[in-house]
GUDRENDREN-96423 format. One line per 4 residues: their letters; for each residue x, z, y of C-alpha. Coordinates in nm, 3 decimals. Example, Ala and Ser with C-alpha at 12.3 -4.5 7.8 and 13.67 -1.06 7.14 Angstrom:
% residues 2
as> 1.230 0.780 -0.450 | 1.367 0.714 -0.106
This chain:
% residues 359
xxxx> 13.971 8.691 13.163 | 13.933 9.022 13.318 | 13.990 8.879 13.676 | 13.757 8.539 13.594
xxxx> 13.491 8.794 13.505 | 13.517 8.956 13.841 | 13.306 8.670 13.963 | 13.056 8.736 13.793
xxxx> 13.034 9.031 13.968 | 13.055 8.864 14.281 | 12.792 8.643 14.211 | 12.560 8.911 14.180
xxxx> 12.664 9.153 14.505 | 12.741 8.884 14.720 | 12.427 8.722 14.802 | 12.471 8.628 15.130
xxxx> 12.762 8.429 15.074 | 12.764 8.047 15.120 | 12.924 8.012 14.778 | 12.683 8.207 14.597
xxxx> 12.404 7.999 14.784 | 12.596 7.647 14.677 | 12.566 7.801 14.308 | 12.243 7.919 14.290
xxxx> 12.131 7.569 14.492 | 12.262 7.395 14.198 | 12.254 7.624 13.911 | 11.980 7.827 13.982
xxxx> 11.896 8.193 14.138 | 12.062 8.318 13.783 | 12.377 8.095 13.836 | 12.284 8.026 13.456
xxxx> 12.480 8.341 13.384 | 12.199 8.448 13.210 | 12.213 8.142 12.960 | 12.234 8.220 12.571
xxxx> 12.503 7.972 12.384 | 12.668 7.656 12.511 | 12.559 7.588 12.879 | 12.380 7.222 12.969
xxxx> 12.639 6.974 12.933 | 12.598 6.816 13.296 | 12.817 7.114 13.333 | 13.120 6.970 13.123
xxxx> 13.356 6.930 13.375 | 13.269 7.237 13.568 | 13.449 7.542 13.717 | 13.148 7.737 13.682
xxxx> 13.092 7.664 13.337 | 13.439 7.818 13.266 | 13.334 8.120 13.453 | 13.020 8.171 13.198
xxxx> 13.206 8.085 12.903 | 13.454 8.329 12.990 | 13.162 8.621 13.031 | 13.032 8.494 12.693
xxxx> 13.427 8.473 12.568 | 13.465 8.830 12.646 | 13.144 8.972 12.469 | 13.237 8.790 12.168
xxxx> 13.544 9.014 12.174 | 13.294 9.320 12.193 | 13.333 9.444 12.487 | 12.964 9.454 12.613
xxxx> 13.041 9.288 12.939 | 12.765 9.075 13.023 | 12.509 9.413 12.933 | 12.728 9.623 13.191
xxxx> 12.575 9.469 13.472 | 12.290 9.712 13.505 | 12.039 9.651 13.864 | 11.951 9.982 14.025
xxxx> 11.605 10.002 14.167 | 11.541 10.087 14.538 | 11.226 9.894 14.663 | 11.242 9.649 14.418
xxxx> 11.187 9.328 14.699 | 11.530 9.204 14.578 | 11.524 9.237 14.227 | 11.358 8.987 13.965
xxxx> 11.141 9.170 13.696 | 11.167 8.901 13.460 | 11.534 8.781 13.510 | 11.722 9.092 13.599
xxxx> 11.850 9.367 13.380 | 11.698 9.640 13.527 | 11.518 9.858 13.306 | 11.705 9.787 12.982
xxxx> 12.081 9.617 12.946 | 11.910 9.269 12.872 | 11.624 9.092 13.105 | 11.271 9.175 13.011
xxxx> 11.198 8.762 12.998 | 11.465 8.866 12.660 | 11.312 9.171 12.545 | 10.977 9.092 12.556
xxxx> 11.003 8.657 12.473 | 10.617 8.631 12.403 | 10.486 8.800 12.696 | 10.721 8.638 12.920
xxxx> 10.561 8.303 12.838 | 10.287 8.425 13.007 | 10.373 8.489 13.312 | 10.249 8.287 13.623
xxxx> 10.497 8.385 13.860 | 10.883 8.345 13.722 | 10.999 8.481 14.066 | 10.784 8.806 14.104
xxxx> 10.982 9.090 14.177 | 10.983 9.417 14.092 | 10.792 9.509 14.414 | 10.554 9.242 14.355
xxxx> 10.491 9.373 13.912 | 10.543 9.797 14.013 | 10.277 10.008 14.246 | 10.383 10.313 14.302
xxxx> 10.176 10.590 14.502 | 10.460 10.846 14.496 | 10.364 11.054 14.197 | 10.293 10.773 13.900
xxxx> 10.343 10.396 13.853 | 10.197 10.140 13.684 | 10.174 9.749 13.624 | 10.057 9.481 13.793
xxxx> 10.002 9.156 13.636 | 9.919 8.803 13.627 | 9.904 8.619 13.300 | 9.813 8.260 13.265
xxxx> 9.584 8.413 13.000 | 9.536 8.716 12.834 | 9.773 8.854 12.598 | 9.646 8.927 12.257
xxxx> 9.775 9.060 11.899 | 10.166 9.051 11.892 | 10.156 8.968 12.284 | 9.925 9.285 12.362
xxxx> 10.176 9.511 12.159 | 10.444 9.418 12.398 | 10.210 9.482 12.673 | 10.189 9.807 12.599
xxxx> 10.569 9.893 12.537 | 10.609 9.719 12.893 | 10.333 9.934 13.041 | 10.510 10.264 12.900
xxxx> 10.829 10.144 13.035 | 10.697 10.077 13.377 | 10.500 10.409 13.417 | 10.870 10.550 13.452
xxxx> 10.972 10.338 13.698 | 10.970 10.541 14.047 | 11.029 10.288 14.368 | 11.210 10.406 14.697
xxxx> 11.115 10.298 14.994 | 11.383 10.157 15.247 | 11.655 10.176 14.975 | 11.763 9.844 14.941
xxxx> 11.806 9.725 14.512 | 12.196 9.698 14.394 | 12.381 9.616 14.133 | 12.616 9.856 13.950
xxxx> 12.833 9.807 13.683 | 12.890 10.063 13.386 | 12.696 10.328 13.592 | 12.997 10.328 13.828
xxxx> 12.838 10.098 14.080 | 13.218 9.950 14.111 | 13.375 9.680 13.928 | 13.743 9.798 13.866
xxxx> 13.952 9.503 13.695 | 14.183 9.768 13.525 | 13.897 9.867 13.348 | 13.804 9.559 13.187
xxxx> 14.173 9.419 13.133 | 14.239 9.716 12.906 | 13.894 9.685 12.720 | 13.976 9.313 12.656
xxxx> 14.410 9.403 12.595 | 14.239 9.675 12.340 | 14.068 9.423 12.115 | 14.328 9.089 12.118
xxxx> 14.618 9.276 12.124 | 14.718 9.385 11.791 | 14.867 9.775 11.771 | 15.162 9.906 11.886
xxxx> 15.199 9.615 12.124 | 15.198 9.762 12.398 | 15.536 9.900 12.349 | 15.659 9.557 12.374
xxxx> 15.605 9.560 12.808 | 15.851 9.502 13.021 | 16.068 9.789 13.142 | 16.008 9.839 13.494
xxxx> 16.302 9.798 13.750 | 16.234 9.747 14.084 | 16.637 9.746 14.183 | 16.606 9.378 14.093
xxxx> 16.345 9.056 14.185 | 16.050 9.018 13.960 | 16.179 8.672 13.824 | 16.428 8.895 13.658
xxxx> 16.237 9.114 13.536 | 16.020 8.832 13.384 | 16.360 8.667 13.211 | 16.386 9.027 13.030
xxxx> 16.057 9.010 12.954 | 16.061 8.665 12.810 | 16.402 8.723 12.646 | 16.331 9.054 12.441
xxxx> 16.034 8.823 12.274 | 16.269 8.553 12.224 | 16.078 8.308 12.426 | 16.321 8.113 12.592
xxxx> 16.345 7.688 12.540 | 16.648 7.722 12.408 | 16.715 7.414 12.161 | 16.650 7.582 11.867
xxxx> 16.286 7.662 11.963 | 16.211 7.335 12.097 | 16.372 7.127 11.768 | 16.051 7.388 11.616
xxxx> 15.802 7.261 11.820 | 15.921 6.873 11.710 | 16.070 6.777 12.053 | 16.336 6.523 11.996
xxxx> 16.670 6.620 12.075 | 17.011 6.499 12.086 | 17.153 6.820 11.957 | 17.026 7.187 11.881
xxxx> 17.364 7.324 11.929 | 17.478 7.555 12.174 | 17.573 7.342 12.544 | 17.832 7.603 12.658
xxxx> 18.037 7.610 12.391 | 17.942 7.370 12.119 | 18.017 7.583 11.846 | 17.685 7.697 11.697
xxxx> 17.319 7.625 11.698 | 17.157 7.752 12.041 | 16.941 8.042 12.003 | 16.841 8.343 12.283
xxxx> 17.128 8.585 12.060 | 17.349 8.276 12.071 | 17.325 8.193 12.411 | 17.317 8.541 12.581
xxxx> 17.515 8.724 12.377 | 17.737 8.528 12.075 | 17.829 8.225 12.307 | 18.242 8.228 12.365
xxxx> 18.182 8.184 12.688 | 17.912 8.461 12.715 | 18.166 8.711 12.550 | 18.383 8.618 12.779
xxxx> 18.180 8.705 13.091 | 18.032 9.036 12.917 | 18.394 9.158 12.858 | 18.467 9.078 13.270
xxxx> 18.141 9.267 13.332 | 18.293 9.565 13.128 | 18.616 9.579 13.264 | 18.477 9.568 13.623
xxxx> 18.291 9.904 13.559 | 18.540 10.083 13.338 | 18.394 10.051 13.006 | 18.558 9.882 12.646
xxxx> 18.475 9.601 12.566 | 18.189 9.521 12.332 | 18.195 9.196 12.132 | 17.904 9.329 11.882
xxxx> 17.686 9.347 12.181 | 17.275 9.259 12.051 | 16.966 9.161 12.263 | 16.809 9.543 12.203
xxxx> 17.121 9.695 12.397 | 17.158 9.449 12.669 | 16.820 9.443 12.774 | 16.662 9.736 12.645
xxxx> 16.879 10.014 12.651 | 17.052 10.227 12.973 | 17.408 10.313 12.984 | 17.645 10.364 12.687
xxxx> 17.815 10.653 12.910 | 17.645 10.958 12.999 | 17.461 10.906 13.374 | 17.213 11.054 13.563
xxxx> 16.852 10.851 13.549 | 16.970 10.667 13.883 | 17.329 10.564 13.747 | 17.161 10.449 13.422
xxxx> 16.903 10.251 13.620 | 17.187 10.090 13.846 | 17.389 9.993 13.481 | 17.012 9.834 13.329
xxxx> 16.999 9.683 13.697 | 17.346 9.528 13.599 | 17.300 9.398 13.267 | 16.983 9.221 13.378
xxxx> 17.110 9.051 13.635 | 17.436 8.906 13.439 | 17.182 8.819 13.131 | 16.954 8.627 13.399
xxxx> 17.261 8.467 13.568 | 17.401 8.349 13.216 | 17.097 8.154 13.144 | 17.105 8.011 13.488
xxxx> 17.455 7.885 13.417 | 17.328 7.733 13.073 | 17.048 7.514 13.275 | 17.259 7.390 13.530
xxxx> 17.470 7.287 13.232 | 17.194 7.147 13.054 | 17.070 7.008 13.335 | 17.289 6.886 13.622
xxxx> 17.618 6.943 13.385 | 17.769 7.164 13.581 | 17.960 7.497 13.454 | 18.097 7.819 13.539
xxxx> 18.468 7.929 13.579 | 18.453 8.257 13.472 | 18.594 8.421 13.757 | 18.372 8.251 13.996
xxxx> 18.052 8.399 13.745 | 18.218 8.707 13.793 | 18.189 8.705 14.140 | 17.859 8.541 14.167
xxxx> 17.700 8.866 13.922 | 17.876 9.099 14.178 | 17.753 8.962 14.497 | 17.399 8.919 14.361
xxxx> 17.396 9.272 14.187 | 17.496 9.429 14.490 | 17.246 9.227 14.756 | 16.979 9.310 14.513
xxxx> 17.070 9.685 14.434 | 17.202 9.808 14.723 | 16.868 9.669 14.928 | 16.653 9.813 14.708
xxxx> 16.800 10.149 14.605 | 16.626 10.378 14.871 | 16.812 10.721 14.763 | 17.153 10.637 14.759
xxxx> 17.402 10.458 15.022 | 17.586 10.136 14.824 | 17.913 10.027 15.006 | 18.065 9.704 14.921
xxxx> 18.374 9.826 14.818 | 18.244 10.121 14.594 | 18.078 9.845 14.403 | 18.389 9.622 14.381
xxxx> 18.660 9.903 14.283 | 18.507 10.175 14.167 | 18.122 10.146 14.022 | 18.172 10.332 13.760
xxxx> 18.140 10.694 13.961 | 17.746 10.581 14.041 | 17.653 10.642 13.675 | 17.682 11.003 13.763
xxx> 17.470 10.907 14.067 | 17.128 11.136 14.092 | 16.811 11.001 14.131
């Protein structure tokens, strides 16, 4: 939503752009961003009307986003008095509905409404008639506002956004994470680790909220299957613990891991500690990041065995998957690690002595 919404921002700043022109040729010189409710339905199908939903989407959330764009006055030959929001955060055609029905120019500008002598401003109108009772009281709220308005020659009108003049996505991606996100969710992002690809990182990601297909899930979500249980082993219903962790064949390949770096074996093993936590030794920051490294990669490469069993039926003989997590752990690492020289056959024999590695 938050980078959608950059457009309208672009929209507005971008004027010279052929895109903007295509829009505002079909749509309008407001793009219909300034619409109120469900957009004309000739726009059904259209990419556009996704990008105003999305605007209204993200004020309904109560973010105030649409009311951040805020025009800042220069000459005023570029900005519309009616349309814009320029002197409040909506347009004055919104503010002031009755007197707005009188205009006879919907395209003045704020140079063509504002005079300005250098010292005081005031109004300049054209009605199709003359405003009277409720109309006239609106007159005269507009004429107060106006008198305050102070035009600058050869300073061309912009638009700014939250008084920063900058749009900055960040900004508006945590405003909207603030208000769908429910508390304490945050603490549920992935753990950064740039020793290995990003895919990986997403598996961990993915895994620690236990959204992977695995059979179990999908029987859930009323795809017919053949079987919900486990296609490794076929002794137990396939779940992420099951297949990552409790699978035979998974032990199996967690105990190699161990052995390979010195460590016990650990058969009571859980999602939390594979994925979440460092090293079960003591280790420098660096030696603990090269052990998370580790048990990311074997967790990512177990569930890329399962598919090509599910898939292609094709399995793993253990010591080939053994091999396979070494070369790939080391290709990745050993790139990547920028403070600390990783020799092939450290990392075969002896891997262990980089948990006391310094960052």
């Amino acid at each position: 939503m938050a980078l959608i919404g950059k457009w309208w921002w672009r929209f507005k700043i971008e004027t010279n752009a052929l895109w903007v022109k295509v829009i505002k040729s079909i749509y309008g010189n407001s793009g219909l961003l300034d619409s109120v409710g469900q957009p004309h339905s000739f726009m059904s199908n259209s990419t556009w009307l996704n990008i105003i939903k999305t605007g209204q989407h993200i004020d309904s959330l109560g973010v105030n986003f649409r009311s951040s764009f805020i025009r800042v006055i220069g000459d005023g030959s570029s900005t519309s008095f009616w349309n814009d929001a320029w002197i409040t955060d909506v347009p004055l055609k919104v503010k002031f509905k009755r007197l707005a029905r009188l205009k006879s120019n919907i395209n003045a500008t704020v140079f063509d409404r504002v005079t300005c002598d250098g010292h005081h401003s005031s109004g300049v109108w054209s009605w199709t008639r003359s405003p009277s009772r409720r109309t006239h009281a609106e007159l005269v709220e507009l004429n107060r506002m106006v008198v305050a308005v102070m035009l600058v020659p050869d300073r061309v009108d912009k638009w700014s956004i939250g008084g920063s003049g900058k749009f900055i996505t960040k900004i508006l991606f945590d405003e909207i994470t603030s208000r769908i996100l429910p508390p304490g969710a945050n603490s549920l992002e992935t753990m950064r680790n740039n020793f290995v690809p990003k895919k990986v990182e997403i598996f961990v990601w993915r895994t620690k909220r236990r959204r992977l297909p695995v059979l179990s899930k999908l029987d859930k979500r009323g795809i017919d299957l053949h079987s919900v249980r486990c296609p490794l082993c076929d002794d137990g219903i396939e779940t992420v613990e099951h297949t990552l962790i409790l699978c035979k064949d998974t032990i199996d390949l967690w105990n190699r891991v161990c052995k390979w770096w010195g460590m016990n074996n650990n058969t009571n093993l859980s999602i939390s500690e594979a994925f979440c936590g460092n090293s079960p030794l003591h280790s420098t920051t660096l030696g603990a990041k090269i052990w998370q490294a580790v048990k990311w990669v074997c967790g990512y490469l177990i569930w890329k065995n399962r598919n090509q069993k599910v898939f292609n039926n094709k399995c793993w003989n253990p010591l080939v998957a053994l091999n396979e997590i070494q070369l790939k752990t080391f290709d990745w690492i050993a790139k990547r690690c920028k403070t600390k020289k990783i020799d092939w056959l450290t990392w075969l024999n002896d891997p262990q002595s980089l948990l006391s590695s310094s960052s």
